[in-house]
C-alpha positions as CSV (number, residue, x, y, z in Angstrom):
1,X,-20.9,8.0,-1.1
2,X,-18.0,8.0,-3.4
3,X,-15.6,7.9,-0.1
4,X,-12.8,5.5,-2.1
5,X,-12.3,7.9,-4.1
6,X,-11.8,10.6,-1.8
7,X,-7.7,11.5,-0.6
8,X,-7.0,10.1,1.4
9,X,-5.3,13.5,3.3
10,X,-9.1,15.2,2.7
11,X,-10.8,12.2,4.6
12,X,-8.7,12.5,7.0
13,X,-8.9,16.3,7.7
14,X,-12.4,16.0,7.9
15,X,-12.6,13.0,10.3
16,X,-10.3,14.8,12.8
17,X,-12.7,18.2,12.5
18,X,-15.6,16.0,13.0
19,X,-14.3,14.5,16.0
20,X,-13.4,18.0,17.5
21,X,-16.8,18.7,16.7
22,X,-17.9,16.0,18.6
23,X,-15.9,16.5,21.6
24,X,-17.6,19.8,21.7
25,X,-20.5,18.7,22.5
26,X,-21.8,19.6,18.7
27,X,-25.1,17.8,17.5
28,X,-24.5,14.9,14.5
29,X,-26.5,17.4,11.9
30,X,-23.7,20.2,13.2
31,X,-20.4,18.2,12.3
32,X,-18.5,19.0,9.1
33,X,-19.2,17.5,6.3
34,X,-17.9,15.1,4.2
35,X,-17.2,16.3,0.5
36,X,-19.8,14.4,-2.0
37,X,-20.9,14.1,-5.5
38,X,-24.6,14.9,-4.4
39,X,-23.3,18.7,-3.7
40,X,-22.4,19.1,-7.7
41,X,-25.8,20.8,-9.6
42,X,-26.6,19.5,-12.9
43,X,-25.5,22.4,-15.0
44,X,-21.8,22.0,-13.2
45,X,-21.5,18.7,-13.8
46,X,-22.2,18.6,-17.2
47,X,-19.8,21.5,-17.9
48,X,-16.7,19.8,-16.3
49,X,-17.8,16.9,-18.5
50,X,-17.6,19.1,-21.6
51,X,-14.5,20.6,-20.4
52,X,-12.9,17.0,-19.5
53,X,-14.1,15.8,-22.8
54,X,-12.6,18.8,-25.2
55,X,-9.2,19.1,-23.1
56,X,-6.1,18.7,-25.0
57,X,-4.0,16.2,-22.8
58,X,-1.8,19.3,-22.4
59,X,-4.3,21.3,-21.0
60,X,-6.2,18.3,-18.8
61,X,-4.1,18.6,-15.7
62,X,-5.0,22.3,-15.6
63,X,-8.4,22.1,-15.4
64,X,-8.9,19.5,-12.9
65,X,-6.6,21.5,-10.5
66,X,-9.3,23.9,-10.4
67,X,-12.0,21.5,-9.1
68,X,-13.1,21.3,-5.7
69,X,-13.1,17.8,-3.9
70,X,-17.0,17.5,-4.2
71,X,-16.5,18.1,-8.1
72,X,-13.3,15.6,-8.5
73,X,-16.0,13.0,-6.4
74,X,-18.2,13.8,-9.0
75,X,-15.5,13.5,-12.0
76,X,-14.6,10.4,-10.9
77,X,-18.2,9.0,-10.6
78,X,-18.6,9.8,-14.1
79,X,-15.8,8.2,-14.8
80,X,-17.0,4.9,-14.2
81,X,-20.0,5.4,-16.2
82,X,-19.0,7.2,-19.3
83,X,-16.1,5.7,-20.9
84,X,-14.8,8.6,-22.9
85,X,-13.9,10.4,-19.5
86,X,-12.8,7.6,-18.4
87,X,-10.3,7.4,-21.3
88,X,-9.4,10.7,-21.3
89,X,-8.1,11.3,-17.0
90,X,-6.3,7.6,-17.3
91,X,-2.8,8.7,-18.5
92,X,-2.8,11.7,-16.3
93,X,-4.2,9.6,-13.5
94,X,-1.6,6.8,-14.0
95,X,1.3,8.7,-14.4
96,X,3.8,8.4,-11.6
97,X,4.6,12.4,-11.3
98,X,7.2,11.5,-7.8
99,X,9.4,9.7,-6.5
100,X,10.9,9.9,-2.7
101,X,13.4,7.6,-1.2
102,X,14.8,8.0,2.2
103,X,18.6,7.7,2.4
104,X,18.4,4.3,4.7
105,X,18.0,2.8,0.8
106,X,20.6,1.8,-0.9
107,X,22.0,3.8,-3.9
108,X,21.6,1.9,-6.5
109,X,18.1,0.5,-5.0
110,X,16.8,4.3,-5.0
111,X,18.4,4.9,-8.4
112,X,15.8,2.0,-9.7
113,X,13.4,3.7,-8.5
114,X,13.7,6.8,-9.7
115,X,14.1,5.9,-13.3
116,X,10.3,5.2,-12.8
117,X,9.1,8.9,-12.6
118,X,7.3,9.8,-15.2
119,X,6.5,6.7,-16.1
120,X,2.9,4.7,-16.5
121,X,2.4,2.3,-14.2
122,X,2.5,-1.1,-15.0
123,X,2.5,-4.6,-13.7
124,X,6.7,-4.1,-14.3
125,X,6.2,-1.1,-12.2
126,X,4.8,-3.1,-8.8
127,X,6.8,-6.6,-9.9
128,X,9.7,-3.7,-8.9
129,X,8.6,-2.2,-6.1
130,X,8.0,-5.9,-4.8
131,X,11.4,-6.9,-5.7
132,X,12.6,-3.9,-3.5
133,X,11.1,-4.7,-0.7
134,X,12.6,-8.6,-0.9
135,X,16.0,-7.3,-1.8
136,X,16.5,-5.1,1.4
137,X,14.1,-7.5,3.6
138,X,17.4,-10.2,2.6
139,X,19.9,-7.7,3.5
140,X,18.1,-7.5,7.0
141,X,16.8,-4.1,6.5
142,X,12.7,-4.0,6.2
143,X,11.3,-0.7,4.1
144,X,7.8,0.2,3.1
145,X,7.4,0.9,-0.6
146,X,3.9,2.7,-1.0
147,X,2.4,3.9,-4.4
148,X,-0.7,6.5,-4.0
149,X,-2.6,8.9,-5.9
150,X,-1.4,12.5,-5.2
151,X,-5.5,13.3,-6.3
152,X,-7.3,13.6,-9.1
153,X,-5.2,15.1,-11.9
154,X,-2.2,14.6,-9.8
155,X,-1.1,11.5,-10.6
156,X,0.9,9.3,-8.6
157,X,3.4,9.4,-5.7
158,X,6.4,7.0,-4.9
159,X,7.5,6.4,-2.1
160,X,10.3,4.3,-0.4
161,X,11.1,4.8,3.6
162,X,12.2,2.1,6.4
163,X,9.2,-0.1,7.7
164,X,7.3,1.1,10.7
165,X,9.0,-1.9,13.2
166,X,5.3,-1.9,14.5
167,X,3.9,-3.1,11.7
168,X,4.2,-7.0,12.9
169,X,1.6,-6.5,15.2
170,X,-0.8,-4.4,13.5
171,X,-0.7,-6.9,10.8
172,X,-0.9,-10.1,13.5
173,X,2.3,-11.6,11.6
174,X,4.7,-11.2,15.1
175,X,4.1,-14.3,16.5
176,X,3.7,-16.1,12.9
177,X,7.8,-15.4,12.3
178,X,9.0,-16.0,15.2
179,X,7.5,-19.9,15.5
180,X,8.4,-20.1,11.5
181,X,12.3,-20.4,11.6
182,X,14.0,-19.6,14.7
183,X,14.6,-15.9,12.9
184,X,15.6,-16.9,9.6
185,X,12.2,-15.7,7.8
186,X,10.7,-12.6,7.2
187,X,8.0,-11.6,4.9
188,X,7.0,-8.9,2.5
189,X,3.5,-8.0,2.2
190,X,1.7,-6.2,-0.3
191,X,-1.7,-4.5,0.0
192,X,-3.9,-3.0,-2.8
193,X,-6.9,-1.2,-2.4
194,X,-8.4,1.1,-5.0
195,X,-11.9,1.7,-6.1
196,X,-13.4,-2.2,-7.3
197,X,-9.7,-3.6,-6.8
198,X,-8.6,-5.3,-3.4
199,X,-5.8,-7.6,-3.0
200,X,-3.0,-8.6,-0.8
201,X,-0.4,-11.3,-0.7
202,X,2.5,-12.5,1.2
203,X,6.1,-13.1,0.8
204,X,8.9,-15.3,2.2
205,X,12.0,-14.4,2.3
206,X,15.0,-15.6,4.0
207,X,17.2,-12.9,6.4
208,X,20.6,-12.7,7.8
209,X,20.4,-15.2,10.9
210,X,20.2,-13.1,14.1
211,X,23.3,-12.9,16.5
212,X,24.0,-15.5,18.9
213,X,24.0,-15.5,22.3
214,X,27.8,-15.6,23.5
215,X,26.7,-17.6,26.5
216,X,23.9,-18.8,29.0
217,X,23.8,-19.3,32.5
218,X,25.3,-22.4,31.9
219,X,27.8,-21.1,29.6
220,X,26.5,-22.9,26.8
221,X,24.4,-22.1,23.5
222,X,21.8,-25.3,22.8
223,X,21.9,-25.8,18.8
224,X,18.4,-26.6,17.5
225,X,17.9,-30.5,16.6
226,X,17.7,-31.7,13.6
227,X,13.8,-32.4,14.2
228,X,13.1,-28.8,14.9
229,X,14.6,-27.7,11.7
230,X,12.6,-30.0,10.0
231,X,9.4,-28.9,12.1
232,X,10.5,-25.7,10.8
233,X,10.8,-26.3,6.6
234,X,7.7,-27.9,7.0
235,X,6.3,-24.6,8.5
236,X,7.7,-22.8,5.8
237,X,6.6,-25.1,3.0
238,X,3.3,-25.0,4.6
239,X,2.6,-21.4,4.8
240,X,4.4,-20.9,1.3
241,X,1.6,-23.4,-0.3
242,X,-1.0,-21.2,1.3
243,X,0.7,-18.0,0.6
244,X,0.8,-18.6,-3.3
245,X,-3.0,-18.7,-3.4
246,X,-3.1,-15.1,-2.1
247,X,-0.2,-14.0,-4.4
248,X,-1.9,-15.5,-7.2
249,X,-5.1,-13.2,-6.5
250,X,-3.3,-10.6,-5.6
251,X,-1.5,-10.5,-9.3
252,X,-5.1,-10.6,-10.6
253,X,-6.3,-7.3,-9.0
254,X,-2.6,-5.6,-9.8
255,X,-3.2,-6.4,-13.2
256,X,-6.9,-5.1,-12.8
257,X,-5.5,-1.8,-11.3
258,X,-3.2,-1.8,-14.6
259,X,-5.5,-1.5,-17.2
260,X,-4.7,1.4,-19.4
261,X,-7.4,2.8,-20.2
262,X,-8.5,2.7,-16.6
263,X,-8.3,5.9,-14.6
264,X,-6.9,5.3,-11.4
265,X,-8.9,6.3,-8.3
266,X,-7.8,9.5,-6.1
267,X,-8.2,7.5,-3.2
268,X,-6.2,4.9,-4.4
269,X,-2.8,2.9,-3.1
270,X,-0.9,0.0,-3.0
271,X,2.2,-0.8,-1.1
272,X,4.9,-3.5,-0.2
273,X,5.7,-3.5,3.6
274,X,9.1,-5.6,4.7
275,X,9.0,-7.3,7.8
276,X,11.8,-8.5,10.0
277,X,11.0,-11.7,12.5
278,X,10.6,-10.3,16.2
279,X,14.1,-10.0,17.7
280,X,14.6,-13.1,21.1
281,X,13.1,-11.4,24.3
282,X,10.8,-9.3,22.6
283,X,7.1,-9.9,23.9
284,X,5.1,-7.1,22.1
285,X,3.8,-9.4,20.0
286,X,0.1,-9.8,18.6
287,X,-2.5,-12.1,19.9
288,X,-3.9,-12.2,16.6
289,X,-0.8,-14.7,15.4
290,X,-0.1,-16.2,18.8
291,X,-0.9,-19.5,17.0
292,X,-1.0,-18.9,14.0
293,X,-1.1,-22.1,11.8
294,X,1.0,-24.0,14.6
């Protein structure tokens, strides 16, 4: 119970020790456990809500450093239920409190960026991160721009780094890009997930052409026909129809997520990950789009 809102670092640490335990040879009632609401008592939880409730916003951070994860479980719990909590952690919970670029991103890019610490987030806030992402992807260079709780009390963290090239196939998108425009397309997709809010959507967006080939074994280069190039706009108009479904859904739950008066999860994150079409030769691609849509 009450795993969303977990961190995601804690939830991991506790998988790998449970795993450990496992391989041990350790009995299921033996493994680590998971922090959770249920290990709060009633006379602690009702004096972190006091304490929560009578905080100055000055003072708020403070105090819920000094809970444990089973008590910041619990905090957010009764965050959903009591509004007044829920009114007081939101600023602090919303606040973006870092920001981290890798130096593959362009100056003035990373400079964008930055002016957003200390800042709330906002729908403005992801429309740039977004933006980002397309910007680079059209330059040829794919990056991961990720937004995540830091925990409760922590607010949030920024963060903009180049795009894992494996991401293609853990998505199932490989095979998708390379049948959509001969390498001309790539795609940016964004991915919410935080408490009650879920979204994701996909982008199009044109890239450099790759390199071609300075000869074959003939000697020559075959240009594509005229047909193909229409096979491949209708693609593209195709999947662009479908795609502004998801994008319209996806801007529902961003602006869900950007309530104001909504704390934001510990557990929470949304990103925008760039993705460049598989480079001619390259077979590591994903069954899952093999044939996707084609």
């Amino acid at each position: 119970r009450g795993a969303a809102n977990l961190r995601p670092e804690v939830m991991m640490k506790v998988t790998r020790a449970r795993a450990a335990a496992r391989a041990d040879g350790k009995p299921e009632d033996q493994l680590p456990k998971f922090p959770s609401a249920d290990d709060v008592t009633a006379e602690r939880r009702k004096a972190i809500e006091t304490d929560v409730l009578k905080a100055s916003p000055a003072n708020l951070g403070a105090i819920l450093e000094k809970l444990t994860d089973s008590e910041s479980l619990f905090l957010a719990e009764a965050a959903g239920e009591n509004e007044a909590i829920m009114k007081a952690m939101a600023p602090l919970s919303r606040r973006i409190a870092s920001v981290k670029t890798a130096p593959a991103l362009p100056a003035a890019e990373a400079a964008r960026l930055q002016k957003l610490s200390g800042t709330l987030v906002t729908t403005n806030t992801i429309e740039e991160m977004r933006e980002v992402c397309k910007r680079q992807l059209a330059t040829g260079l794919a990056m991961a721009v990720t937004l995540s709780s830091g925990g409760l009390g922590k607010g949030l963290r920024l963060e903009a780094i180049p795009a894992d090239d494996k991401a293609l196939g853990q998505f199932g998108y490989a095979s998708m890009l390379r049948n959509l425009g001969g390498g001309k397309k790539g795609m940016v997709m964004g991915v919410l997930n935080s408490g009650q809010n879920h979204g994701y959507g996909m982008w199009l967006v044109d890239v450099p052409a790759p390199a071609k080939a300075t000869g074959t074994a003939t000697g020559t280069v075959a240009a594509a026909s005229t047909e193909d190039n229409d096979k491949l706009d209708d693609r593209s108009d195709s999947l662009e129809n479908m795609f502004g479904s998801q994008q319209e859904q996806f801007e529902t739950a961003t602006e869900a997520f950007c309530k104001p008066d909504e704390a934001i999860s510990p557990g929470a994150s949304l990103s925008f990950t760039g993705m460049m079409p598989p480079k001619d030769g390259d077979k590591k691609e994903d069954a899952a789009g093999a044939d996707f849509m084609f």
